[in-house]
BAMAR-652763 format. One record per residue (C-alpha): x, y, z; residue in three letters; chain; residue number from 1. Coordinates in steps of 0.001 Angstrom, whole numbers, plus 524288, in hexadecimal, padded with zeros to 5 digits. Example, Ala and Ser with C-alpha at 12.3 -4.5 7.8 and 13.67 -1.06 7.14 Angstrom:
<torros>
+-------+-------+-------+-----+-------+-----+
:  east : north :    up : res : chain :   n :
+-------+-------+-------+-----+-------+-----+
: 8300C : 7EE6C : 81E78 : ALA :     A :   1 :
: 83566 : 7FBDC : 81BE4 : SER :     A :   2 :
+-------+-------+-------+-----+-------+-----+
</torros>
This chain:
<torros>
+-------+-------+-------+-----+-------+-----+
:  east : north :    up : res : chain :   n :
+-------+-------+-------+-----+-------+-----+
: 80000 : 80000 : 80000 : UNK :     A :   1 :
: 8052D : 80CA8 : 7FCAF : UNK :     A :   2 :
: 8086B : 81703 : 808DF : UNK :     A :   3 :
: 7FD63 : 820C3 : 807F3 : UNK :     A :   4 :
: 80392 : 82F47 : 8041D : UNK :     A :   5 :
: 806E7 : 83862 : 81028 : UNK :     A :   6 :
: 7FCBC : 840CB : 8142B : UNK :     A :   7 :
: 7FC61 : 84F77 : 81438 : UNK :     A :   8 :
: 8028B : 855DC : 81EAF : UNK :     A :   9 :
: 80A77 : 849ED : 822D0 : UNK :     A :  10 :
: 8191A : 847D0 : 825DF : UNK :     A :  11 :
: 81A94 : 83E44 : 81ADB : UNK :     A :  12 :
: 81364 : 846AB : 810FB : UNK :     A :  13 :
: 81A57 : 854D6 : 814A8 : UNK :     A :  14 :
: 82712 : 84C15 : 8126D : UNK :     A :  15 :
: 823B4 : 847ED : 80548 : UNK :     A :  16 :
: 82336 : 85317 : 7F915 : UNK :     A :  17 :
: 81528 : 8524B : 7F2F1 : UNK :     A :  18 :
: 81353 : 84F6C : 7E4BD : UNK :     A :  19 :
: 807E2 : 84862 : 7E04B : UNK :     A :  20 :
: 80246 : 84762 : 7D1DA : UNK :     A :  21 :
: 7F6FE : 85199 : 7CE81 : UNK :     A :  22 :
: 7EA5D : 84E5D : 7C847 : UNK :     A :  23 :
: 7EE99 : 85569 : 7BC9B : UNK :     A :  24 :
: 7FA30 : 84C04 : 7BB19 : UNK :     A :  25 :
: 8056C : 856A7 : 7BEF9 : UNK :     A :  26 :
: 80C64 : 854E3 : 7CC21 : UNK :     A :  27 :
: 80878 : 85F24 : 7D6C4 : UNK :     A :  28 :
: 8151E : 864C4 : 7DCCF : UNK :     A :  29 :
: 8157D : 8649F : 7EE42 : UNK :     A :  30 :
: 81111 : 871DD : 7EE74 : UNK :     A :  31 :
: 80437 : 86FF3 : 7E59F : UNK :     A :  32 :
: 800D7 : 86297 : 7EDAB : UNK :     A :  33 :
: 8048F : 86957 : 7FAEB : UNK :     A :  34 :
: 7F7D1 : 870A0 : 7F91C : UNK :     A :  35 :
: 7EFE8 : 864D3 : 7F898 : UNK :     A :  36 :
: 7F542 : 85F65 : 80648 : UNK :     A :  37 :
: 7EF4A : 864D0 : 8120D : UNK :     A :  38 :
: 7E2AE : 8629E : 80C19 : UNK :     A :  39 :
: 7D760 : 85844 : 81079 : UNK :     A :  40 :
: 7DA7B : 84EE3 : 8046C : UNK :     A :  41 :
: 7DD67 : 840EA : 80371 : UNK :     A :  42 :
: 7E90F : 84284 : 7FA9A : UNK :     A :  43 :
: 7F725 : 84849 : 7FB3C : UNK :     A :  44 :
: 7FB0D : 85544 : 7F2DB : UNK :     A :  45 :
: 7F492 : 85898 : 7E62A : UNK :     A :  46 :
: 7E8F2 : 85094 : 7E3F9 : UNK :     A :  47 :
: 7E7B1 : 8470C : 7D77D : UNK :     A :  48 :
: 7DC4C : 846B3 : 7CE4F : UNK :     A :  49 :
: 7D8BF : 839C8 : 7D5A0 : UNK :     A :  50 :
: 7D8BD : 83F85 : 7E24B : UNK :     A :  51 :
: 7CF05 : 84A7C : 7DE3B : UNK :     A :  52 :
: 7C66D : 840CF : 7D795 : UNK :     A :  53 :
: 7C634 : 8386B : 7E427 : UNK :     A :  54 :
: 7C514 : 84362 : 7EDF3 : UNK :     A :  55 :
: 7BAF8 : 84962 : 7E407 : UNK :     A :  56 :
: 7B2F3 : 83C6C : 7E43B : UNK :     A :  57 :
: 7B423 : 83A3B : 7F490 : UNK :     A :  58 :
: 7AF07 : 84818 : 7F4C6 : UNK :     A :  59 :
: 7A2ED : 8466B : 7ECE6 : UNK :     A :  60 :
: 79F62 : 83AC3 : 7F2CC : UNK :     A :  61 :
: 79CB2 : 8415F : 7FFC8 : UNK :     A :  62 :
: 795A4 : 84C32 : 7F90F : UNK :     A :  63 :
: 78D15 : 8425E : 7F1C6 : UNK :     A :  64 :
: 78725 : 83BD9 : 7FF06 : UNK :     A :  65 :
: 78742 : 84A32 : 8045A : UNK :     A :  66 :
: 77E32 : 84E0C : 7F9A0 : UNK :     A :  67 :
: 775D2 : 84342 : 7FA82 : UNK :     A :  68 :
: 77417 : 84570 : 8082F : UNK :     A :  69 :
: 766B6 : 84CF7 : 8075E : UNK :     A :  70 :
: 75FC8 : 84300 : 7FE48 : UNK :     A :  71 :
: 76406 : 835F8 : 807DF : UNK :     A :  72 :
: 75B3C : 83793 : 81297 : UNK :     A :  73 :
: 74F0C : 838A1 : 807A4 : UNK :     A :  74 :
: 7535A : 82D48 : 7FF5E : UNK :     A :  75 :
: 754A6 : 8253F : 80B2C : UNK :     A :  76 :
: 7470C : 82173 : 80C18 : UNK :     A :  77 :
: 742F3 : 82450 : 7FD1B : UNK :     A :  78 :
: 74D17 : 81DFC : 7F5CA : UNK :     A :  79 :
: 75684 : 8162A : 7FEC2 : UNK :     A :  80 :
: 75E20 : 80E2E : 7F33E : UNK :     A :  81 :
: 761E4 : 81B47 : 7EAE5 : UNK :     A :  82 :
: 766A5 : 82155 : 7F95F : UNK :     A :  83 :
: 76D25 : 815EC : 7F914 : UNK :     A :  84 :
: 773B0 : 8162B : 7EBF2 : UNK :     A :  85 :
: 776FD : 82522 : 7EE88 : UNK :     A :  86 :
: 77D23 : 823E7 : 7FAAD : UNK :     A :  87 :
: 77D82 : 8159F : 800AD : UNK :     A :  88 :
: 778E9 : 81A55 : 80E9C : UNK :     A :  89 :
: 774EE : 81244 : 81884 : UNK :     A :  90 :
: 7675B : 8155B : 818B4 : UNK :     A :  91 :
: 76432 : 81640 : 80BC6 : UNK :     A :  92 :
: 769E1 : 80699 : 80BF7 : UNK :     A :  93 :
: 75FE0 : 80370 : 816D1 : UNK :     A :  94 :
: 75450 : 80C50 : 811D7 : UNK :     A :  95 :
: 7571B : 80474 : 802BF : UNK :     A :  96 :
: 75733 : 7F560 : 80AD1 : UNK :     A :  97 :
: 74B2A : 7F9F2 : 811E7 : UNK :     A :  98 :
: 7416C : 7FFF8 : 80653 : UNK :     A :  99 :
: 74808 : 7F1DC : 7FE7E : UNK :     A : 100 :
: 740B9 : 7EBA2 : 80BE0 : UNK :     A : 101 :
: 73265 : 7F26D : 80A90 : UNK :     A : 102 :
: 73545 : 7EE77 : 7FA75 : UNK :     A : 103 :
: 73845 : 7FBA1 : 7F501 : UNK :     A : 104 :
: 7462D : 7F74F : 7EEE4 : UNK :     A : 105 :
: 74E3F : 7EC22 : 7EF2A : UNK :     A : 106 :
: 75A6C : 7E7F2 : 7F8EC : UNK :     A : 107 :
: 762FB : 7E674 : 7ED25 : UNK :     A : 108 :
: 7616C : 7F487 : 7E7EE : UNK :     A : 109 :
: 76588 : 7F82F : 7F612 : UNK :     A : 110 :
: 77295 : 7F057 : 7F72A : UNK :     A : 111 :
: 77522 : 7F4EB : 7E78C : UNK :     A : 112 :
: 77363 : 80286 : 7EA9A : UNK :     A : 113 :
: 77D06 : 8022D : 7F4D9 : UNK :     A : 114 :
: 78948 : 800DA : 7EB83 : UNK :     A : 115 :
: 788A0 : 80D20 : 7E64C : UNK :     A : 116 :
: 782B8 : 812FE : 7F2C9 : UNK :     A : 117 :
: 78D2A : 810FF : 7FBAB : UNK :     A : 118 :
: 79A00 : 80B7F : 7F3AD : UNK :     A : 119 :
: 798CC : 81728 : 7E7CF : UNK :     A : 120 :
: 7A393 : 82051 : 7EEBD : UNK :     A : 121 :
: 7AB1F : 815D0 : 7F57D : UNK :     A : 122 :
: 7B55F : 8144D : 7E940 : UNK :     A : 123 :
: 7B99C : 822AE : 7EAE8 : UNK :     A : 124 :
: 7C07B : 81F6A : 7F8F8 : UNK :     A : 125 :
: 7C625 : 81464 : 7F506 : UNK :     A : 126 :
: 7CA87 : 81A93 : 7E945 : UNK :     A : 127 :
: 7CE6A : 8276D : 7F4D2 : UNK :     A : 128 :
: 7D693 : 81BEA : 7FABB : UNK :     A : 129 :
: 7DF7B : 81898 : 7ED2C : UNK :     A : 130 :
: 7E1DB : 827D5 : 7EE03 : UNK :     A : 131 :
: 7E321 : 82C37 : 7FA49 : UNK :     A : 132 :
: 7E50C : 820C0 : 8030E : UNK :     A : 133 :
: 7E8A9 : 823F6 : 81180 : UNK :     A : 134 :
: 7E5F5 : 83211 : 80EF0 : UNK :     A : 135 :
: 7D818 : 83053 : 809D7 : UNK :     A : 136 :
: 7D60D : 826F5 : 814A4 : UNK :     A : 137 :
: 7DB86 : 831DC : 8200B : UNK :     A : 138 :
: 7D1C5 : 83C07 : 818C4 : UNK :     A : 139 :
: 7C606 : 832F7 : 81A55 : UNK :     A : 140 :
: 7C76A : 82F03 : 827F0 : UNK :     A : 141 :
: 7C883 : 83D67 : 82C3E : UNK :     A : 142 :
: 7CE02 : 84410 : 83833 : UNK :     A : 143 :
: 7C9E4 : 83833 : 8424E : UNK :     A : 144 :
: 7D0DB : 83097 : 83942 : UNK :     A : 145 :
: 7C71B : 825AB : 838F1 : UNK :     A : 146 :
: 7C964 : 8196C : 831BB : UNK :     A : 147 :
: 7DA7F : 81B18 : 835AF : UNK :     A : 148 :
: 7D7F5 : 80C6B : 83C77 : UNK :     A : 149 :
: 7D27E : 80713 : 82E9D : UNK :     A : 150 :
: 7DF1E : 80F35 : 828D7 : UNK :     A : 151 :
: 7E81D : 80816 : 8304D : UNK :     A : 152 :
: 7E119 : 7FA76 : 82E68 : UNK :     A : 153 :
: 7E0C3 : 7FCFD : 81FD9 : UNK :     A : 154 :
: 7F09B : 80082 : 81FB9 : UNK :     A : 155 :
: 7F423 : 7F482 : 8274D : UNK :     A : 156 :
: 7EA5D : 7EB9F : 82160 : UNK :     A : 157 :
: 7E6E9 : 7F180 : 813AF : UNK :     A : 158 :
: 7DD74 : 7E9EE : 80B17 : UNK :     A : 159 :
: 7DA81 : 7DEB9 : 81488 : UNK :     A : 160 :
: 7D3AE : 7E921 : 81D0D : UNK :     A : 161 :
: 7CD28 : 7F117 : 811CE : UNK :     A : 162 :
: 7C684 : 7E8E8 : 80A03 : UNK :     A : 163 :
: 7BDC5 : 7E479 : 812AF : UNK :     A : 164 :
: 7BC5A : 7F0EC : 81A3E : UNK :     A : 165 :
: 7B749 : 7F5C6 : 80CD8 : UNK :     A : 166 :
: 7AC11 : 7EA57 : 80C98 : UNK :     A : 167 :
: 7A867 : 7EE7C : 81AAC : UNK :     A : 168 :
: 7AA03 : 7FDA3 : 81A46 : UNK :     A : 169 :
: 79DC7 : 8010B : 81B45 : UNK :     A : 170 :
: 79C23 : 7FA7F : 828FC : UNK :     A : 171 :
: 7A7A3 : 801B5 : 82E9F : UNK :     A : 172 :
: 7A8F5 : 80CD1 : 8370F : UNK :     A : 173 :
: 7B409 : 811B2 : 82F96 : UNK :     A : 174 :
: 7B229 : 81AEB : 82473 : UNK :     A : 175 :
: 7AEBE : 812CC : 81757 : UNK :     A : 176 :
: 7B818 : 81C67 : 80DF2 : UNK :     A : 177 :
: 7C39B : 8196D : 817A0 : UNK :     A : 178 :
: 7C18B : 80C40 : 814A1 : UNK :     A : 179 :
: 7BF80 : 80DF5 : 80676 : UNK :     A : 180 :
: 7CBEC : 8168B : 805A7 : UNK :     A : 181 :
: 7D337 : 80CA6 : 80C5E : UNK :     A : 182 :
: 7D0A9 : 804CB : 801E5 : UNK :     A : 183 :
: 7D580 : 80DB3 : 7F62A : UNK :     A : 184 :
: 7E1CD : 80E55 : 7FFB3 : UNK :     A : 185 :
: 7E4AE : 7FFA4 : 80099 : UNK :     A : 186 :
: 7E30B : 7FE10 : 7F33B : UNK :     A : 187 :
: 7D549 : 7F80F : 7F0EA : UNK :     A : 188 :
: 7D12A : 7F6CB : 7E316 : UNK :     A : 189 :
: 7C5C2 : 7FDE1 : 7DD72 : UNK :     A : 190 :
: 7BF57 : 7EFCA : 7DB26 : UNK :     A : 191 :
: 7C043 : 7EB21 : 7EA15 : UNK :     A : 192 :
: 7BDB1 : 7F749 : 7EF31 : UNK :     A : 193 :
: 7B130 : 7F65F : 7E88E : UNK :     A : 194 :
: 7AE8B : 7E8A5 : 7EB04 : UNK :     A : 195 :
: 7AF46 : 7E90C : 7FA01 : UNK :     A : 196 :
: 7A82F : 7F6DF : 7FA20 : UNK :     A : 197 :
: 79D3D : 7EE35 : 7F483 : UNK :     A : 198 :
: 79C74 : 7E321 : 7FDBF : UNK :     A : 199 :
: 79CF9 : 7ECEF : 80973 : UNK :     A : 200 :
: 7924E : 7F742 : 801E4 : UNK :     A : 201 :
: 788F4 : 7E8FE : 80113 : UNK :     A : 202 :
: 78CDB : 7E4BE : 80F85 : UNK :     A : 203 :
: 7897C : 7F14A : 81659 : UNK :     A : 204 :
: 77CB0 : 7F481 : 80C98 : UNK :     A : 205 :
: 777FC : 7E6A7 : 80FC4 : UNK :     A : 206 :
: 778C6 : 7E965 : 81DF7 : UNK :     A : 207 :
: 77014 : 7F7AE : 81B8B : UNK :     A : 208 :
: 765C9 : 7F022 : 81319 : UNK :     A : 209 :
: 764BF : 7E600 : 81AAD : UNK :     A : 210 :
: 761C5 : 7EEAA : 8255A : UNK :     A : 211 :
: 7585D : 7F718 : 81CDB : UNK :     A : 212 :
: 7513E : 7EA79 : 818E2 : UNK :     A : 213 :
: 74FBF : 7E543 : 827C7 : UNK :     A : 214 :
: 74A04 : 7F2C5 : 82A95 : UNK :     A : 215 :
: 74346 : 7F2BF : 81F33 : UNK :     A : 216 :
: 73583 : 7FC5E : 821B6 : UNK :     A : 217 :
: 73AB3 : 80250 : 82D09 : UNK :     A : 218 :
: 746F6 : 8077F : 8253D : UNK :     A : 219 :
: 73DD6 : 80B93 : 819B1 : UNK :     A : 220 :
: 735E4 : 815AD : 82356 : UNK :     A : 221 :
: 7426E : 81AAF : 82A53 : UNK :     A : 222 :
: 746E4 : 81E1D : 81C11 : UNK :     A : 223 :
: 73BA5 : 823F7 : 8191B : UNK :     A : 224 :
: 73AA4 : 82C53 : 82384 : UNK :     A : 225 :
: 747D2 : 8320A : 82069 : UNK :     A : 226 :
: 744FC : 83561 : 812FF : UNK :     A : 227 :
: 7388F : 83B60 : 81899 : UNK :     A : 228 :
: 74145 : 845A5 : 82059 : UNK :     A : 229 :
: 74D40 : 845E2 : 816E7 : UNK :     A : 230 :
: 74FBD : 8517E : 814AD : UNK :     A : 231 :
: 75120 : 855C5 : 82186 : UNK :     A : 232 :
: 75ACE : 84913 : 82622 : UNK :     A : 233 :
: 76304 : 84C2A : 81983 : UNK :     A : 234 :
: 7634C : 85BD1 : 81DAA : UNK :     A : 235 :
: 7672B : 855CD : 82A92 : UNK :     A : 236 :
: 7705F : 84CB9 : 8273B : UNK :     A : 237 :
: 777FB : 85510 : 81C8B : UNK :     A : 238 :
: 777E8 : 8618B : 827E5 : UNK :     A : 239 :
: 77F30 : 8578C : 8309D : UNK :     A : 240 :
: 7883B : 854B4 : 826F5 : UNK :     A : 241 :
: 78CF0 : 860CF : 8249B : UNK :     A : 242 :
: 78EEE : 864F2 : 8326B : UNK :     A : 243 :
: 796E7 : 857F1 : 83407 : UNK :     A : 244 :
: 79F84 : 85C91 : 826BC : UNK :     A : 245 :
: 7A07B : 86B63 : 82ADE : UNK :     A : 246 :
: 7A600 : 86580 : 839AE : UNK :     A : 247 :
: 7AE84 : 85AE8 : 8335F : UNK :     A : 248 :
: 7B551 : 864C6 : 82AC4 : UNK :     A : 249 :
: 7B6E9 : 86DF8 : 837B2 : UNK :     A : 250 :
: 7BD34 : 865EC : 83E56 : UNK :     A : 251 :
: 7C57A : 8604C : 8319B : UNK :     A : 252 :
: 7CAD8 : 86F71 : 8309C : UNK :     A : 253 :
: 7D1D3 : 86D35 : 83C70 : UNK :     A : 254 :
: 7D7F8 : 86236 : 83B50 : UNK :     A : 255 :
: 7E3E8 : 8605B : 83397 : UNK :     A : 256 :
: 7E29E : 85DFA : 826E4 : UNK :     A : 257 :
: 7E883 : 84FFF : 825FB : UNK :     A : 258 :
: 7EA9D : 8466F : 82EA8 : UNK :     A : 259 :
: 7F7B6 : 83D35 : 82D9C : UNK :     A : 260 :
: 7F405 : 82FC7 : 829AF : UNK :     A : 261 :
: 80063 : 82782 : 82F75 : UNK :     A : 262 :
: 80414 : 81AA9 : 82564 : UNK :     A : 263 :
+-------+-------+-------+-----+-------+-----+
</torros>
């Protein structure tokens, strides 16, 4: 496995002079990719037209669910399977197994819609991983560092502890793009990644449904009753989000910028 690059700020990295390829094909002197350092990104000096496509992608992703926010909490209980295929959430997965129980749709469009519900964005961190490795990962897990005792597993243990920590992601407490990062960093092809994002996307939605289905009725009118007050819940939800963004990025200003990330 290849040593991940020093980090910004570091001993290691003020030691070495910076000169990384551009996007553009031309090599950016140490004065041009000094200005990039210092800044909250996953990679070292000028970045690459890679890295902006990644970053660019990660990006939109969270605006995506952000902007579907306000419709969620309506579709719920109207039209559980295309929640479902828009977001993969949790409820809409019970809500879709539960109407498929009273006979309005079928258990199979459920687990089906839940491929390209929850597993459409997962490629980009693995693909964040083949970039950035250690770096992206350090990003991710934030200023409580979570997910360093995964970080250390995966270093001494590599792919016999991420593959299968990719089938059962979604059933940990860690982050899931930690995990999936991880796996771009160990070296995971595109093809496996994929395959064991599968089996864990049909292990955890066949848990939800089945859940949905045992409720059955009794989900159906809690559903309902959302969508009946939508609006309001998605008002709610998307004023508590913001508050929790405009504090996290408060308290992000005064911390330093990067954190060391020791081999």
């Amino acid at each position: 496995m290849n040593a991940p690059a020093p980090l910004a700020g570091s001993a290691e990295a003020g030691s070495q002079p910076v000169a990384v390829a551009a996007a553009d094909g031309t090599r950016a002197t140490p004065a041009s990719a000094r200005g990039w350092d210092g800044q909250r990104l996953p990679w070292a000096g000028r970045p690459r037209g890679v890295d902006i496509a990644c970053w660019a992608g990660i990006t939109l992703s969270g605006l995506y669910f952000l902007l579907l926010l306000p419709f969620r909490a309506e579709l719920v209980g109207t039209h559980p399977v295309v929640l479902e295929v828009l977001t993969g959430s949790t409820e809409a997965n019970v809500a879709g197994a539960a109407f498929a129980r009273i006979g309005h749709g079928t258990m199979l469009a459920v687990l089906l819609a839940a491929i390209p519900g929850l597993m459409k964005f997962h490629p980009l961190y693995c693909w964040a991983g083949t970039l950035w490795g250690e770096r992206a990962i350090a990003l991710i897990g934030g200023r409580r560092n979570r997910g360093q005792r995964y970080l250390n597993a995966v270093k001494k243990r590599g792919r016999k502890i991420t593959w299968p920590m990719i089938a059962i992601a979604p059933f940990l407490p860690v982050p899931n793009a930690i995990i999936y990062v991880s796996a771009g960093w160990v070296g995971v092809s595109l093809m496996t990644f994929l395959v064991l994002d599968l089996i864990g996307t049909m292990l955890w939605t066949g848990m939800l449904a089945g859940l949905g289905y045992a409720l059955g009725h009794h989900a159906v009118v809690v559903a309902q009753a959302v969508s009946r007050y939508g609006l309001w819940i998605s008002i709610a939800i998307l004023v508590l989000i913001i508050t929790i963004q405009a504090c996290s990025a408060r308290d992000a200003a005064r911390q330093p910028v990067v954190s060391n990330v020791q081999d």
